[in-house]
PDB file of N, CA, C and O in Angstrom:
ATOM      1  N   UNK A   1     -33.841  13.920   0.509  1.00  0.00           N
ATOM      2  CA  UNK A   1     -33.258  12.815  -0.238  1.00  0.00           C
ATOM      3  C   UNK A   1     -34.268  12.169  -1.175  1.00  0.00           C
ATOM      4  O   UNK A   1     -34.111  11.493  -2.191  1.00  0.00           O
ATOM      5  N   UNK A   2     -35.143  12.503  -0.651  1.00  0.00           N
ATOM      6  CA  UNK A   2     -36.791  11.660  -1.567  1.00  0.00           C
ATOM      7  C   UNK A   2     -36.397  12.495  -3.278  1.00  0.00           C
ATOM      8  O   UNK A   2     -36.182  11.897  -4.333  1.00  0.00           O
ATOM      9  N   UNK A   3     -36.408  13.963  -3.059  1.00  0.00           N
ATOM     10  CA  UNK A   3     -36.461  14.627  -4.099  1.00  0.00           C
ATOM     11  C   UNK A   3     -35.409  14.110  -4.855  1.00  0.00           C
ATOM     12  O   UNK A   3     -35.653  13.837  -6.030  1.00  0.00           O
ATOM     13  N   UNK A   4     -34.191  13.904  -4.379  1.00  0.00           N
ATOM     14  CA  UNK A   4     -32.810  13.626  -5.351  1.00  0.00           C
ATOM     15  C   UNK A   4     -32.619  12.460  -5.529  1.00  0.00           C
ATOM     16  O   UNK A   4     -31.821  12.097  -6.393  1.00  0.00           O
ATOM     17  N   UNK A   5     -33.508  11.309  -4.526  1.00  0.00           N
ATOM     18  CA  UNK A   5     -34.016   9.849  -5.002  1.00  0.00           C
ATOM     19  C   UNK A   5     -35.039   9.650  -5.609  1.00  0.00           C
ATOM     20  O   UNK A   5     -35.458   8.656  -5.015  1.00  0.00           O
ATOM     21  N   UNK A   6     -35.682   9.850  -6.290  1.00  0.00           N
ATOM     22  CA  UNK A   6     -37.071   9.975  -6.686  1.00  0.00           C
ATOM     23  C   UNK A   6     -37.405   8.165  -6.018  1.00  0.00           C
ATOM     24  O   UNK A   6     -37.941   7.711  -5.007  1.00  0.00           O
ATOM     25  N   UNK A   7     -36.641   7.490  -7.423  1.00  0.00           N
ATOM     26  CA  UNK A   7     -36.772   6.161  -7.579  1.00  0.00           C
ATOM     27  C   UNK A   7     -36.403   5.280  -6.363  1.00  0.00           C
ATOM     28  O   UNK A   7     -36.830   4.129  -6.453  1.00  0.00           O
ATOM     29  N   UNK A   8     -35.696   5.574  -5.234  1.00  0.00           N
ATOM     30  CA  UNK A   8     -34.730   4.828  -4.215  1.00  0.00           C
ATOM     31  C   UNK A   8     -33.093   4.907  -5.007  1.00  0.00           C
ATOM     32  O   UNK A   8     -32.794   5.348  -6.117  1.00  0.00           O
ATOM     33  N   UNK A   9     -32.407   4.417  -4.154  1.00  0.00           N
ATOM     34  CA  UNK A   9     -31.021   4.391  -4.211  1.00  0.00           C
ATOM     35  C   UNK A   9     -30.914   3.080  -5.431  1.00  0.00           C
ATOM     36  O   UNK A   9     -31.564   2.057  -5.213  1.00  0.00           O
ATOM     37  N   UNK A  10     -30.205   3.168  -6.490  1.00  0.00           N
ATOM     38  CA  UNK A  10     -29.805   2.409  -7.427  1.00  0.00           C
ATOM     39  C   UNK A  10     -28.377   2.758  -7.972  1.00  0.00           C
ATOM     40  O   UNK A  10     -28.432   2.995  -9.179  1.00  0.00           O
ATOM     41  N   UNK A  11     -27.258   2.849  -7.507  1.00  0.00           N
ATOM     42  CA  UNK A  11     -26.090   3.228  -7.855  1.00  0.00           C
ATOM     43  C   UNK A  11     -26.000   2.223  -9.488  1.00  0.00           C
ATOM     44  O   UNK A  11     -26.237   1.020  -9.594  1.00  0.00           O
ATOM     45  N   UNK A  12     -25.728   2.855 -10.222  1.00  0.00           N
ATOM     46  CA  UNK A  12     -25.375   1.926 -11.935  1.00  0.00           C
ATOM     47  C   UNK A  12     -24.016   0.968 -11.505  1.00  0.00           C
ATOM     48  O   UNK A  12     -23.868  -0.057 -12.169  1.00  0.00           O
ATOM     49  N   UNK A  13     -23.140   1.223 -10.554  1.00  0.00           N
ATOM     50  CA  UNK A  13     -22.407   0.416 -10.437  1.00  0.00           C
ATOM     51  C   UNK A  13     -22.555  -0.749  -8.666  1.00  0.00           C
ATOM     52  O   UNK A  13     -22.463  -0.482  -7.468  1.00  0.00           O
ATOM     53  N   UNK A  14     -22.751  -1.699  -9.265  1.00  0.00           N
ATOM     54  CA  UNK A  14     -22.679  -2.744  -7.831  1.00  0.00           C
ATOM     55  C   UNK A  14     -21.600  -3.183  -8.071  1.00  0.00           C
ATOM     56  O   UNK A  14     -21.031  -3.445  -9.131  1.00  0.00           O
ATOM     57  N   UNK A  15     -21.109  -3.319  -6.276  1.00  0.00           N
ATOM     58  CA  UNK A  15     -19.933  -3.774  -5.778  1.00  0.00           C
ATOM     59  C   UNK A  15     -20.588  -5.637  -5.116  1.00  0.00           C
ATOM     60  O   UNK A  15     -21.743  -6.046  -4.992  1.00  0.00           O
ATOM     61  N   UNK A  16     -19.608  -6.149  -4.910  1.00  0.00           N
ATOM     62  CA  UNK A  16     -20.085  -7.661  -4.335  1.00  0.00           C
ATOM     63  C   UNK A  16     -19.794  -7.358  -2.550  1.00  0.00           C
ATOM     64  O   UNK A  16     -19.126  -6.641  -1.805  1.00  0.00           O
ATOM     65  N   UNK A  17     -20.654  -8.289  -2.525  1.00  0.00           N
ATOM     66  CA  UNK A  17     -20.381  -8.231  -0.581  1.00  0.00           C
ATOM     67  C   UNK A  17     -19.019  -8.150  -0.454  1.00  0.00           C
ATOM     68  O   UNK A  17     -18.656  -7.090   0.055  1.00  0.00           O
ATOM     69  N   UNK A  18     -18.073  -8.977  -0.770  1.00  0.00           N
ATOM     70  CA  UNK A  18     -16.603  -9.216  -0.749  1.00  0.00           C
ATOM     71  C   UNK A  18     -15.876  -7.611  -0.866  1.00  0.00           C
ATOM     72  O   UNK A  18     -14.911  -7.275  -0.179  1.00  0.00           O
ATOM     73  N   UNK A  19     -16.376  -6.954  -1.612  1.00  0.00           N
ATOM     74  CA  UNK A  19     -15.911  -5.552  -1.685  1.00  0.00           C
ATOM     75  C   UNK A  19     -16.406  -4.805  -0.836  1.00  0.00           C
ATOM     76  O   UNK A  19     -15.576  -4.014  -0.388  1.00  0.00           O
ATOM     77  N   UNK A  20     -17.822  -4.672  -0.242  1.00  0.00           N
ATOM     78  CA  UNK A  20     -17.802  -4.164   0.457  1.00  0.00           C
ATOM     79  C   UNK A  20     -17.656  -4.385   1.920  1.00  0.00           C
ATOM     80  O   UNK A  20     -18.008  -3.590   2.791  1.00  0.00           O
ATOM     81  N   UNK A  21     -17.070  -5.611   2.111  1.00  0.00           N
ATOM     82  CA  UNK A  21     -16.741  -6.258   3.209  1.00  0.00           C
ATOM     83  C   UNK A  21     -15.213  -5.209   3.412  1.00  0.00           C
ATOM     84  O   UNK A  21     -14.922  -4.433   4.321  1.00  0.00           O
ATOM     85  N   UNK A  22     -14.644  -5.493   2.470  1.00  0.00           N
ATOM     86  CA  UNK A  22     -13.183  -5.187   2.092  1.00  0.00           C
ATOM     87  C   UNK A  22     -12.871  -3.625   2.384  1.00  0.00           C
ATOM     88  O   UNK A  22     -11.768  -3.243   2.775  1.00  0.00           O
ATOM     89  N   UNK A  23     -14.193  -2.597   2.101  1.00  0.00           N
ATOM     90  CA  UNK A  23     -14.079  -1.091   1.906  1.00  0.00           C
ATOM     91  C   UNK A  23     -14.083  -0.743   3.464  1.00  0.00           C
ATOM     92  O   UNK A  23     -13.403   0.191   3.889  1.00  0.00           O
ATOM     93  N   UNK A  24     -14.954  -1.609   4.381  1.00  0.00           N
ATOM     94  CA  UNK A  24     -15.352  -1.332   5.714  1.00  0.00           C
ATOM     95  C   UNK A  24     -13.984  -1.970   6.705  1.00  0.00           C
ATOM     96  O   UNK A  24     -13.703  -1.680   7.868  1.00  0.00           O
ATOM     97  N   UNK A  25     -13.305  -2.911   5.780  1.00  0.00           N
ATOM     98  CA  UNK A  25     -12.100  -3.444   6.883  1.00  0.00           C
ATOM     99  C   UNK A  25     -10.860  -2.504   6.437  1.00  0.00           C
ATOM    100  O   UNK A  25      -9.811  -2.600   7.072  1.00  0.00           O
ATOM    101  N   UNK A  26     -10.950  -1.705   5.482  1.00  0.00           N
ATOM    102  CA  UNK A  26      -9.641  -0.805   4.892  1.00  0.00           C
ATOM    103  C   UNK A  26     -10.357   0.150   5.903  1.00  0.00           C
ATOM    104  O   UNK A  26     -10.081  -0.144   7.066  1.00  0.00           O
ATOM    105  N   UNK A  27     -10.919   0.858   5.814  1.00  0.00           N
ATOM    106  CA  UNK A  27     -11.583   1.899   6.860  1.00  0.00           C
ATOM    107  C   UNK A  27     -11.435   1.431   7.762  1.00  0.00           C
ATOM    108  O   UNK A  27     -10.553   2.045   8.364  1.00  0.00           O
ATOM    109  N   UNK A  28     -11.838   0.504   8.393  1.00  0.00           N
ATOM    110  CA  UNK A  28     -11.367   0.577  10.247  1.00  0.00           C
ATOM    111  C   UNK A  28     -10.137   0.036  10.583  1.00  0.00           C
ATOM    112  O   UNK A  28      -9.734   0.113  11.744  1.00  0.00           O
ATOM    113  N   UNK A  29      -9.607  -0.407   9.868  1.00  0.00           N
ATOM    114  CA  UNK A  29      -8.257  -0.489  10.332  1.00  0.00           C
ATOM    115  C   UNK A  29      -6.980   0.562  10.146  1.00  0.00           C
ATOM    116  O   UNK A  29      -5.816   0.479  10.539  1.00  0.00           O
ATOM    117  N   UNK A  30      -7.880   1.881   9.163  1.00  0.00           N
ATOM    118  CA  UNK A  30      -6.442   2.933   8.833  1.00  0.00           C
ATOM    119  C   UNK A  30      -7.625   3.813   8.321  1.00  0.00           C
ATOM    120  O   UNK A  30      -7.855   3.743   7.114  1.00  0.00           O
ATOM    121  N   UNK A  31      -8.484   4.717   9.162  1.00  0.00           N
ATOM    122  CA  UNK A  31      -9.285   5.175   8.655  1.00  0.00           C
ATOM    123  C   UNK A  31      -8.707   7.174   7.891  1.00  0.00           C
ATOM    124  O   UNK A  31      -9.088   7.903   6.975  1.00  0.00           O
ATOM    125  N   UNK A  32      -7.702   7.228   8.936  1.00  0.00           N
ATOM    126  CA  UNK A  32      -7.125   8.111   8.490  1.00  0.00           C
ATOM    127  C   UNK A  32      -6.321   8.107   7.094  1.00  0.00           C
ATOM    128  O   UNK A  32      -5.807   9.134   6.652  1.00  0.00           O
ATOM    129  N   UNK A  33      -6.264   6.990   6.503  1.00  0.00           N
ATOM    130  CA  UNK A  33      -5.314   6.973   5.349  1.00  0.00           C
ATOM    131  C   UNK A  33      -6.136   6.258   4.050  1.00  0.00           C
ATOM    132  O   UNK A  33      -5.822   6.359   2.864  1.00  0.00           O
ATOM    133  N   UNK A  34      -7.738   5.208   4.845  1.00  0.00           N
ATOM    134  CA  UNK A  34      -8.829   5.099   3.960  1.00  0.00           C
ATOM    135  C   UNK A  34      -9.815   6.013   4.163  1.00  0.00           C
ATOM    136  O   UNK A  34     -10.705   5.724   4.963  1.00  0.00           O
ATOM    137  N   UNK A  35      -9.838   7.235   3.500  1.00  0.00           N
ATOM    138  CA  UNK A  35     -11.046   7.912   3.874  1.00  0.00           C
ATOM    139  C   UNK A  35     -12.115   7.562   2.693  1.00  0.00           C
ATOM    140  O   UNK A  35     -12.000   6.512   2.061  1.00  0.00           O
ATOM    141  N   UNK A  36     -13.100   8.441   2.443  1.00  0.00           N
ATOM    142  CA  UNK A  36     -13.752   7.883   1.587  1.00  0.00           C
ATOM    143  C   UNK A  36     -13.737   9.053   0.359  1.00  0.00           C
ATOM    144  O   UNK A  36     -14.503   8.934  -0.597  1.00  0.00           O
ATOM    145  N   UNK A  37     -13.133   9.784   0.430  1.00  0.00           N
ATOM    146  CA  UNK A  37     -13.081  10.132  -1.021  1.00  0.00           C
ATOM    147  C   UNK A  37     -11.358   8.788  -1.894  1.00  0.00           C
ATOM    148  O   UNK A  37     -11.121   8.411  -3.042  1.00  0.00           O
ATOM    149  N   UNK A  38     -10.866   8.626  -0.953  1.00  0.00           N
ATOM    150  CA  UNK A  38      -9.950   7.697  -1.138  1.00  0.00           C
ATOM    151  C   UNK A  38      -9.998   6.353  -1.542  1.00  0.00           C
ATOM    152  O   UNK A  38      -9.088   5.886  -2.228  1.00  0.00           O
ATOM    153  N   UNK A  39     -11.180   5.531  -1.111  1.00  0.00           N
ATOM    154  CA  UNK A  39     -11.816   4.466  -1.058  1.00  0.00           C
ATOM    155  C   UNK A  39     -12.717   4.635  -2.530  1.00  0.00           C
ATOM    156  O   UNK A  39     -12.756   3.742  -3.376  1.00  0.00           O
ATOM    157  N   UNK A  40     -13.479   6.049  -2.669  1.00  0.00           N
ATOM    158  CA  UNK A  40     -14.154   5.947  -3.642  1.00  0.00           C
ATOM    159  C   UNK A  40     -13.450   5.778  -5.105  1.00  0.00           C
ATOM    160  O   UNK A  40     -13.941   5.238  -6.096  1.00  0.00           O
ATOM    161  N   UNK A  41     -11.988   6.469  -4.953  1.00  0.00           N
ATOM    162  CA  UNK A  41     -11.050   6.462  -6.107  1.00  0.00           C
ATOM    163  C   UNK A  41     -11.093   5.292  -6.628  1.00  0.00           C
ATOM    164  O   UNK A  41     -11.277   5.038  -7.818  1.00  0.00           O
ATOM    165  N   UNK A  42     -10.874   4.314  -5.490  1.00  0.00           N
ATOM    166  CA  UNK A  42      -9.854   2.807  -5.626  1.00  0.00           C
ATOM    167  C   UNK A  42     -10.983   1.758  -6.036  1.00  0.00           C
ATOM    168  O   UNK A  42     -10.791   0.867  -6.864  1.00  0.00           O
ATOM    169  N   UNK A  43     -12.081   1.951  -5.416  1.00  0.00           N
ATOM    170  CA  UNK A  43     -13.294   1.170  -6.129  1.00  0.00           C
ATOM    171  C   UNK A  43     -13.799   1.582  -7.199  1.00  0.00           C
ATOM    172  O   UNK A  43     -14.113   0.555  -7.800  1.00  0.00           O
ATOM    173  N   UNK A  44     -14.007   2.247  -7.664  1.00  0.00           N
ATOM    174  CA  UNK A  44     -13.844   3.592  -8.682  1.00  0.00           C
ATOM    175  C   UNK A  44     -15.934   3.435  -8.371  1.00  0.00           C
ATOM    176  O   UNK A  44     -16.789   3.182  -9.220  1.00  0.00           O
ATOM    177  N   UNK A  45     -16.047   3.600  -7.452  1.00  0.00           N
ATOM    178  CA  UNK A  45     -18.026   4.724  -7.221  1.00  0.00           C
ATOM    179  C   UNK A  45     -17.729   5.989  -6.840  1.00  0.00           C
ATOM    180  O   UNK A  45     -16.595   6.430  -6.657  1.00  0.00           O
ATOM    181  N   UNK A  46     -18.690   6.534  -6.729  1.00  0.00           N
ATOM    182  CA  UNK A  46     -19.323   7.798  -5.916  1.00  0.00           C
ATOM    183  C   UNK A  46     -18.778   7.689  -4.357  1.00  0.00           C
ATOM    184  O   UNK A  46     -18.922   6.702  -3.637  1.00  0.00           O
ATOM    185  N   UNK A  47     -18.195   8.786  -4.041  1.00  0.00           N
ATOM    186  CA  UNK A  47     -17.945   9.043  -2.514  1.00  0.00           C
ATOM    187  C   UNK A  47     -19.498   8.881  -1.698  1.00  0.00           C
ATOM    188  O   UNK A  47     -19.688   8.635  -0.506  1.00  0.00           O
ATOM    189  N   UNK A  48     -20.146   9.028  -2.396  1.00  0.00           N
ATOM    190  CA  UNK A  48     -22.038   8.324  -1.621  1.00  0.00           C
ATOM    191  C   UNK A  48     -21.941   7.040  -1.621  1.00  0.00           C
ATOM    192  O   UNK A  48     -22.230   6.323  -0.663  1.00  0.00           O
ATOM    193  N   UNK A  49     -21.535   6.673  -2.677  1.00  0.00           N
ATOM    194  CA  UNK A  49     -21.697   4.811  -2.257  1.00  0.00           C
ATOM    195  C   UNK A  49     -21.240   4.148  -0.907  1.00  0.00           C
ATOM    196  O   UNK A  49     -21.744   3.392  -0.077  1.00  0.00           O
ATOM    197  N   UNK A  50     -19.456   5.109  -1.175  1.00  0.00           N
ATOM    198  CA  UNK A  50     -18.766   4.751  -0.321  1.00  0.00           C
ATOM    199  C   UNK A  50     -19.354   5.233   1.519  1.00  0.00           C
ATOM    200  O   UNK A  50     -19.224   4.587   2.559  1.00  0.00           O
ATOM    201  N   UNK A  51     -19.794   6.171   1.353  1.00  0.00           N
ATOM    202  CA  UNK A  51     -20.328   6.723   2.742  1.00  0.00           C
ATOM    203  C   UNK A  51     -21.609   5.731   2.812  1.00  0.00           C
ATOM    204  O   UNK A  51     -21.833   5.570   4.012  1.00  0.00           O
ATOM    205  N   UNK A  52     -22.264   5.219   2.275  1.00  0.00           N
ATOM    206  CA  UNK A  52     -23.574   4.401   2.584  1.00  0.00           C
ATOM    207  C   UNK A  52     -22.773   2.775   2.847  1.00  0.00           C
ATOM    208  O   UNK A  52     -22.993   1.862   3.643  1.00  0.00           O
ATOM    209  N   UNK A  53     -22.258   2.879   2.279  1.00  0.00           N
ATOM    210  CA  UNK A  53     -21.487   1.556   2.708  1.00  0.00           C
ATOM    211  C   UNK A  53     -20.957   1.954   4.169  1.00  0.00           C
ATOM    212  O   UNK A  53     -21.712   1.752   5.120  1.00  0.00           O
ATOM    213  N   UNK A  54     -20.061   2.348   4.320  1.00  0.00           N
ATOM    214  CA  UNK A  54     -19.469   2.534   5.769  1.00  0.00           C
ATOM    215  C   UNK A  54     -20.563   2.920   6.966  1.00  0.00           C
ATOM    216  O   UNK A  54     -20.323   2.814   8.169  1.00  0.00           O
ATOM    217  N   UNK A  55     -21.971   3.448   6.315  1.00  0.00           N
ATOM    218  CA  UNK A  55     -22.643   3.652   7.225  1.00  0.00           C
ATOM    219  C   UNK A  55     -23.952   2.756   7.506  1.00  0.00           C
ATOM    220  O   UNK A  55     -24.709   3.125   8.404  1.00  0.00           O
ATOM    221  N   UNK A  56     -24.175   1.872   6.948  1.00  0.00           N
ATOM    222  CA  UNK A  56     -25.188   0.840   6.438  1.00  0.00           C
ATOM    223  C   UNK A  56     -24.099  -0.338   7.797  1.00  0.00           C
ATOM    224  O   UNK A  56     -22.916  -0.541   8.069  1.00  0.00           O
ATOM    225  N   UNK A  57     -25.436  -0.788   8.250  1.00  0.00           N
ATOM    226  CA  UNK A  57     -25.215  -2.360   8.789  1.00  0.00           C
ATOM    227  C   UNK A  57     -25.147  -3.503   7.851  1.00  0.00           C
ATOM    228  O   UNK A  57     -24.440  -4.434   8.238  1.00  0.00           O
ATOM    229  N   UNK A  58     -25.610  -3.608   6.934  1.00  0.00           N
ATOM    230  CA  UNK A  58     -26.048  -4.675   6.341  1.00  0.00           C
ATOM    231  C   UNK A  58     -24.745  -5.446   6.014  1.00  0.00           C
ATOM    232  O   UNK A  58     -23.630  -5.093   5.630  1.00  0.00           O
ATOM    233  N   UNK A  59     -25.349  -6.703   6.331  1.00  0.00           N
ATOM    234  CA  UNK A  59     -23.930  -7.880   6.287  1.00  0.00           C
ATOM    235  C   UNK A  59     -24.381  -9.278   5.172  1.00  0.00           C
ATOM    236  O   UNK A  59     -25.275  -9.977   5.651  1.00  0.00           O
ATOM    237  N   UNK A  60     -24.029  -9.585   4.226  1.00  0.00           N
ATOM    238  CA  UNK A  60     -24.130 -10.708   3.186  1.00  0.00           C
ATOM    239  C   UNK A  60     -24.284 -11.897   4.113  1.00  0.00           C
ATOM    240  O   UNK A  60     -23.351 -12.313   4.801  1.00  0.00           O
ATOM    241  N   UNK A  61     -25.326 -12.353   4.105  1.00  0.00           N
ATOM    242  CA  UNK A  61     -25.590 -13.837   5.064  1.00  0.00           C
ATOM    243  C   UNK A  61     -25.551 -15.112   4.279  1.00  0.00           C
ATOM    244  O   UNK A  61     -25.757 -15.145   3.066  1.00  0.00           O
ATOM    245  N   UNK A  62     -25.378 -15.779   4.746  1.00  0.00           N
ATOM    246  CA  UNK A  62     -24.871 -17.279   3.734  1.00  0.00           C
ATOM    247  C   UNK A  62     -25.782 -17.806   2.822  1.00  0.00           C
ATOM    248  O   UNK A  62     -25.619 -18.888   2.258  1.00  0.00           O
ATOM    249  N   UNK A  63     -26.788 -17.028   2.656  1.00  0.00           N
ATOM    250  CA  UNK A  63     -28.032 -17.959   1.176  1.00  0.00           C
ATOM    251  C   UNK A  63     -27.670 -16.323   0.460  1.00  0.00           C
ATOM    252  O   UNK A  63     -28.560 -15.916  -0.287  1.00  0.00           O
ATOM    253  N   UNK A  64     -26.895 -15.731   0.574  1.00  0.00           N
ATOM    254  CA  UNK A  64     -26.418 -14.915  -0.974  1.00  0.00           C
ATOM    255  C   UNK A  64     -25.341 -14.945  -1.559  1.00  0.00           C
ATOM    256  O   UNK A  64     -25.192 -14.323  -2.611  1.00  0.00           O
TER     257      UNK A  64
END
């Protein structure tokens, strides 16, 4: 991943916490019908975004 990241992860498109709050509650509540090439459509990123999102802990804490 180093090689195909050189720089680190910088997707050209950012989503807001609110969205990705939103991508992780469509997924667990109907994961069979949000998958993530599905999810990636509707947000319109990369099916990577969408898989780093669903697989990432990280949660927006109240000073952002």
């Amino acid at each position: 991943l180093k090689e195909k990241f050189k720089e680190g992860w910088n997707p050209p498109k950012k989503l807001s916490p609110d969205a990705i709050e939103g991508i992780r509650h469509l997924h667990q509540v109907a994961p069979e019908q949000f998958t993530t090439p599905v999810l990636a459509e509707q947000f319109k990123v990369s099916p990577e975004a969408i898989r780093r999102i669903l697989k990432s802990k990280w949660r927006a804490s109240d000073k952002e």
